[in-house]
C-alpha positions, 0 to 999 in steps of 0.5 A, spaced: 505 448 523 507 445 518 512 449 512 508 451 505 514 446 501 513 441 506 506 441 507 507 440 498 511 435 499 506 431 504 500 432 499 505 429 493 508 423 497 499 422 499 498 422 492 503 417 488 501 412 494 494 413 493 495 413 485 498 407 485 495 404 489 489 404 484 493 403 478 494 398 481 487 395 483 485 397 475 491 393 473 489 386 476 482 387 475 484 388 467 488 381 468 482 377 470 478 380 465 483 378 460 484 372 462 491 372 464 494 368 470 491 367 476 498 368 479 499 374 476 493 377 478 494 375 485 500 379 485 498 385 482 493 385 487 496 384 493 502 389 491 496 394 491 495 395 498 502 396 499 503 402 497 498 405 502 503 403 508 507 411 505 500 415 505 499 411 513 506 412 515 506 420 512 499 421 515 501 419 523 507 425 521 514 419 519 515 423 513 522 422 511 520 414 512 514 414 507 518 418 503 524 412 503 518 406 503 515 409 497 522 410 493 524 403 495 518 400 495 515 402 487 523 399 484 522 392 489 516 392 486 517 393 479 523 388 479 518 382 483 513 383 478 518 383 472 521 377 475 514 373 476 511 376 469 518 372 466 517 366 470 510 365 467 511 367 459 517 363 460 513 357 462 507 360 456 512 360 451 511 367 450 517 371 453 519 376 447 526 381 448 521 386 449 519 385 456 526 386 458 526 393 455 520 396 457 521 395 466 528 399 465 524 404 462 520 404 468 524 403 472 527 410 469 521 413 470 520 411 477 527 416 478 523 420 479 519 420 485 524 422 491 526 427 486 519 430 487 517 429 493 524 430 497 527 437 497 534 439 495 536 441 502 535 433 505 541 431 501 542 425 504 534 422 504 535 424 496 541 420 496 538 413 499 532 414 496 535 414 488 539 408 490 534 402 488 532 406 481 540 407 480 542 399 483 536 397 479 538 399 472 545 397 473 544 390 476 537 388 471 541 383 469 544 381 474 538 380 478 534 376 472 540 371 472 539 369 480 531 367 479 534 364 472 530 369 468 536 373 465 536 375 458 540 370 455 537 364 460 532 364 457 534 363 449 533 370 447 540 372 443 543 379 441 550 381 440 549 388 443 544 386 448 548 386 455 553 393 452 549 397 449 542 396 453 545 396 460 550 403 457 543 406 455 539 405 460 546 408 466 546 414 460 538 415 461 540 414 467 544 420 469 541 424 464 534 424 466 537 425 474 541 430 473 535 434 469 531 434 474 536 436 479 538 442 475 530 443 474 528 442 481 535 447 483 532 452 479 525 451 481 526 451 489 530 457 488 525 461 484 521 459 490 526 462 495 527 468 491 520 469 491 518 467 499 525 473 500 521 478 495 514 477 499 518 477 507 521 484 505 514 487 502 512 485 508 517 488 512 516 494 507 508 495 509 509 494 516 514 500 516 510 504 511 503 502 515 507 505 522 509 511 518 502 512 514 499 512 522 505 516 525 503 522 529 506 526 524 503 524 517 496 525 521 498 532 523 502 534 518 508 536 521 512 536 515 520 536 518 517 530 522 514 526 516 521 527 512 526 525 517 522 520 518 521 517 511 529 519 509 530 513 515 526 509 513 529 509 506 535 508 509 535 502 512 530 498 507 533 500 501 541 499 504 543 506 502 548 510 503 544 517 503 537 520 502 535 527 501 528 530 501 528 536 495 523 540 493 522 543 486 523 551 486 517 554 482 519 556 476 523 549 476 530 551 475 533 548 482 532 543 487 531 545 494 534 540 499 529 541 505 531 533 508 537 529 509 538 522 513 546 525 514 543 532 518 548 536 513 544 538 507 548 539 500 548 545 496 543 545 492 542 543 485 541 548 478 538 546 473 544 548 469 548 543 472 544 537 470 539 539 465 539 532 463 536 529 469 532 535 470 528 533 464 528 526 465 524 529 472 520 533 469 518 526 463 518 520 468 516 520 476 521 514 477 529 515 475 533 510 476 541 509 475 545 503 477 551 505 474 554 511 473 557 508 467 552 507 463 547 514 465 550 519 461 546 524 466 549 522 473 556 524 470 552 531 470 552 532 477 558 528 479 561 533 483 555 533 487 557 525 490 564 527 490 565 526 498 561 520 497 561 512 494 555 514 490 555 510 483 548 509 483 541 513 484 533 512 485 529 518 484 522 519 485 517 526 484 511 527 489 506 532 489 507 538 495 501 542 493 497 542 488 503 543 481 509 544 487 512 537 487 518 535 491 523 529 490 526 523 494 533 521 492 537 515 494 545 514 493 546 508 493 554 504 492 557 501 486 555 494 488 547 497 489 542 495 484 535 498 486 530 492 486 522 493 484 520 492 491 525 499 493 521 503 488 515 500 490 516 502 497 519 509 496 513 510 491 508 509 496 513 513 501 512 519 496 504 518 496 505 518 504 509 525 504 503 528 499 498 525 504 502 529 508 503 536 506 495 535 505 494 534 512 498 540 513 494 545 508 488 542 510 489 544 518 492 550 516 486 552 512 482 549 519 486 554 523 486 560 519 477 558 518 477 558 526 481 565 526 476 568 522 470 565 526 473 567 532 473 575 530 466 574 527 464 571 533 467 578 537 464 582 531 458 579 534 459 581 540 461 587 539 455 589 535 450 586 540 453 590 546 453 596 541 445 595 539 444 594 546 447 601 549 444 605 543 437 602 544 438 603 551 440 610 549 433 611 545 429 609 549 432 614 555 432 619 549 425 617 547 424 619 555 427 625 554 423 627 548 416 625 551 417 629 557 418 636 552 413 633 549 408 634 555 412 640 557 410 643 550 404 642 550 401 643 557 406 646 562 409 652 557 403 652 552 398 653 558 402 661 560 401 662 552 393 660 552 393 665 557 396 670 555 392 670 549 386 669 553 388 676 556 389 679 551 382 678 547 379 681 553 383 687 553 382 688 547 374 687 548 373 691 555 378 697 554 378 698 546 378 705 546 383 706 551 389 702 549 395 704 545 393 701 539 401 700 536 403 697 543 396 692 542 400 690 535 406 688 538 403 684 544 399 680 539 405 678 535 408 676 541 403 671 542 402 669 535 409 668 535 409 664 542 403 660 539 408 658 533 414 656 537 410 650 541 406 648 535 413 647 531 416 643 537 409 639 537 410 638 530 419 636 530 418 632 536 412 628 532 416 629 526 423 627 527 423 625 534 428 630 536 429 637 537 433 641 533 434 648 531 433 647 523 427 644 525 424 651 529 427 656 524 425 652 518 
């Protein structure tokens, strides 16, 4: 497949070819029409059709073949084409000093074409192919006088003529070549900047997509996220060090928590560095090249002492909630940070936040599901608690209904009894008995009577028997 430069190259080489191979179709059907000679016009015709041997050649895949034709073959034909236009004016009578000005600035016009469809890199393709443009303007005359159609020859007359015009024309020349070199020398490394710049974001988002994804973002295992990050950074960004901090909750101290060394510095007081605690605390994204140049690095000097520290990108991510963090690369005295450098630690910061939320999150799962568990053996506890004191009032319930039945035939039946007797007693013997004796006996009865009406009435009352109920 074919590279995005070369496939440009391919389309402007087809371009000119098919361009002027119209061109030069309108131009010979011009001719006819205003009535030029016929020789000319045939010649323009014919010449047409060859500039469709490049667009072939560069269509069956002879590239750098099509490129040299295509150069070579404008200039030849200019140069013909000049040579017969003479000829025939000559033999008119109408050949005029300015038909020898005009083809050189075409000629220099044409310059341009290897320039625009040959890469830089291809020198000596370049090379050949600016040779007829070049020979063409140094040899015009030259060539002119072979075919007796030379400037003088034909009885135009100049005293600065062969001087200054052929000194102009190499000037221009030279100019214009050497602009268009300095222009395409620009051009193609803005587009090898570019095509460096779009390969390391690709590198960077297939790093971060991988992390994004890792089992320890997902789960969020913090530590793991951290290491991870602090490598990562360390090997795109070029750094000599990466520290992972976190922010105390009153602010006044960064707490290192992470670090790509293994060895955690001290941490950092705000008193130590109030400057680089503010500019934390204002942008999200704090970045020093030079230490010369940003007075706050100096602040914490003694922190990078062991280090070739002299430049520094920090970024602040959220924790949770209002709790942050902050990432911080140390790079040499020969690192600039780049705006893909802050571009991937950005989204870095954004992953850990993600993290810390997958964190809280499972936490908050786990703690929910511990409380579910205990109100689920709540539960079960209580059901087996209703169940054994169901189980209780019903053999309770039993108990009662059995008392109920005794009360009311087994012990209530000796008292209607007794009762029974006694009226008869009192009926049949009434002058014989001791009155006093009969009293007392009577009460007992009255009283028994009482007692199973009041058992009857407390176990249809409060279905229980106590003794309050019997005394009350």
């Amino acid at each position: 497949m074919a590279s995005p430069n070369k496939k440009y190259d391919l389309d402007v080489v087809e371009m000119i070819s098919l361009t002027l191979f119209f061109l030069s179709l309108i131009s010979s059907l011009l001719f006819f029409v205003f009535d030029f000679t016929q020789v000319l016009t045939l010649q323009v015709f014919l010449h047409s059709f060859l500039y469709l041997i490049p667009y072939v050649l560069n269509k069956t895949g002879y590239e750098n073949l099509s490129s040299a034709i295509l150069s070579y073959l404008i200039v030849v034909s200019l140069l013909a084409l000049s040579i017969i236009n003479k000829i025939q004016s000559l033999n008119l009578g109408q050949i005029e000093p300015i038909n020898y000005f005009d083809v050189r600035l075409v000629i220099l016009a044409t310059m341009s074409v290897p320039l625009a469809i040959i890469s830089l890199e291809k020198r000596l393709l370049l090379f050949i192919c600016l040779i007829p443009s070049f020979l063409a303007i140094v040899f015009f005359d030259g060539i002119h006088n072979l075919f007796g159609v030379g400037f003088y020859q034909v009885g135009l007359t100049s005293n600065i003529y062969s001087v200054t015009m052929n000194l102009f024309s190499i000037m221009c020349y030279i100019f214009l070549a050497s602009a268009f070199i300095f222009l395409k020398t620009k051009l193609q490394r803005s587009e090898q900047r570019h095509k460096d710049e779009r390969k390391l974001l690709s590198v960077y988002l297939e790093n971060l997509m991988i992390f994004g994804k890792s089992r320890s973002v997902y789960l969020g295992n913090i530590q793991s996220a951290y290491k991870q990050a602090t490598s990562i950074l360390l090997n795109l960004c070029d750094a000599t060090c990466v520290t992972i901090w976190h922010i105390n909750k009153n602010g006044h101290a960064l707490e290192p928590v992470s670090c790509s060394n293994n060895v955690l510095p001290p941490p950092l007081i705000k008193k130590q560095a109030p400057e680089y605690f503010n500019k934390l605390k204002k942008q999200k994204l704090v970045i020093c090249d030079q230490s010369t140049e940003n007075s706050f690095f100096n602040e914490f000097e003694a922190l990078f002492s062991a280090s070739d520290t002299q430049s520094l990108m920090s970024l602040t991510f959220v924790l949770n909630g209002t709790s942050k963090g902050v990432i911080t690369i140390e790079g040499d005295s020969s690192k600039i940070w780049r705006l893909e450098e802050s571009i991937l630690i950005n989204a870095i910061g954004n992953i850990l936040t993600s993290t810390h939320s997958a964190h809280s999150i499972i936490d908050k799962n786990r703690l929910l599901q511990i409380k579910n568990d205990e109100i689920n053996a709540i539960n079960n506890g209580l059901e087996a608690t209703v169940k054994k004191r169901t189980i209780e009032l019903s053999e309770k319930n039993k108990q009662l209904s059995e008392y109920a039945f005794i009360n009311s035939h087994i012990l209530r039946a000796p008292v209607a009894r007794v009762h029974g007797l006694y009226n008869l007693i009192e009926q049949m013997h009434n002058n014989d008995i001791n009155h006093e004796l009969m009293l007392h006996f009577k009460l007992s009865i009255v009283e028994l009577n009482d007692i199973t009406v009041q058992i009857r009435k407390a176990i249809e009352s409060y279905g229980d028997i106590k003794r309050e109920y019997l005394l009350n």
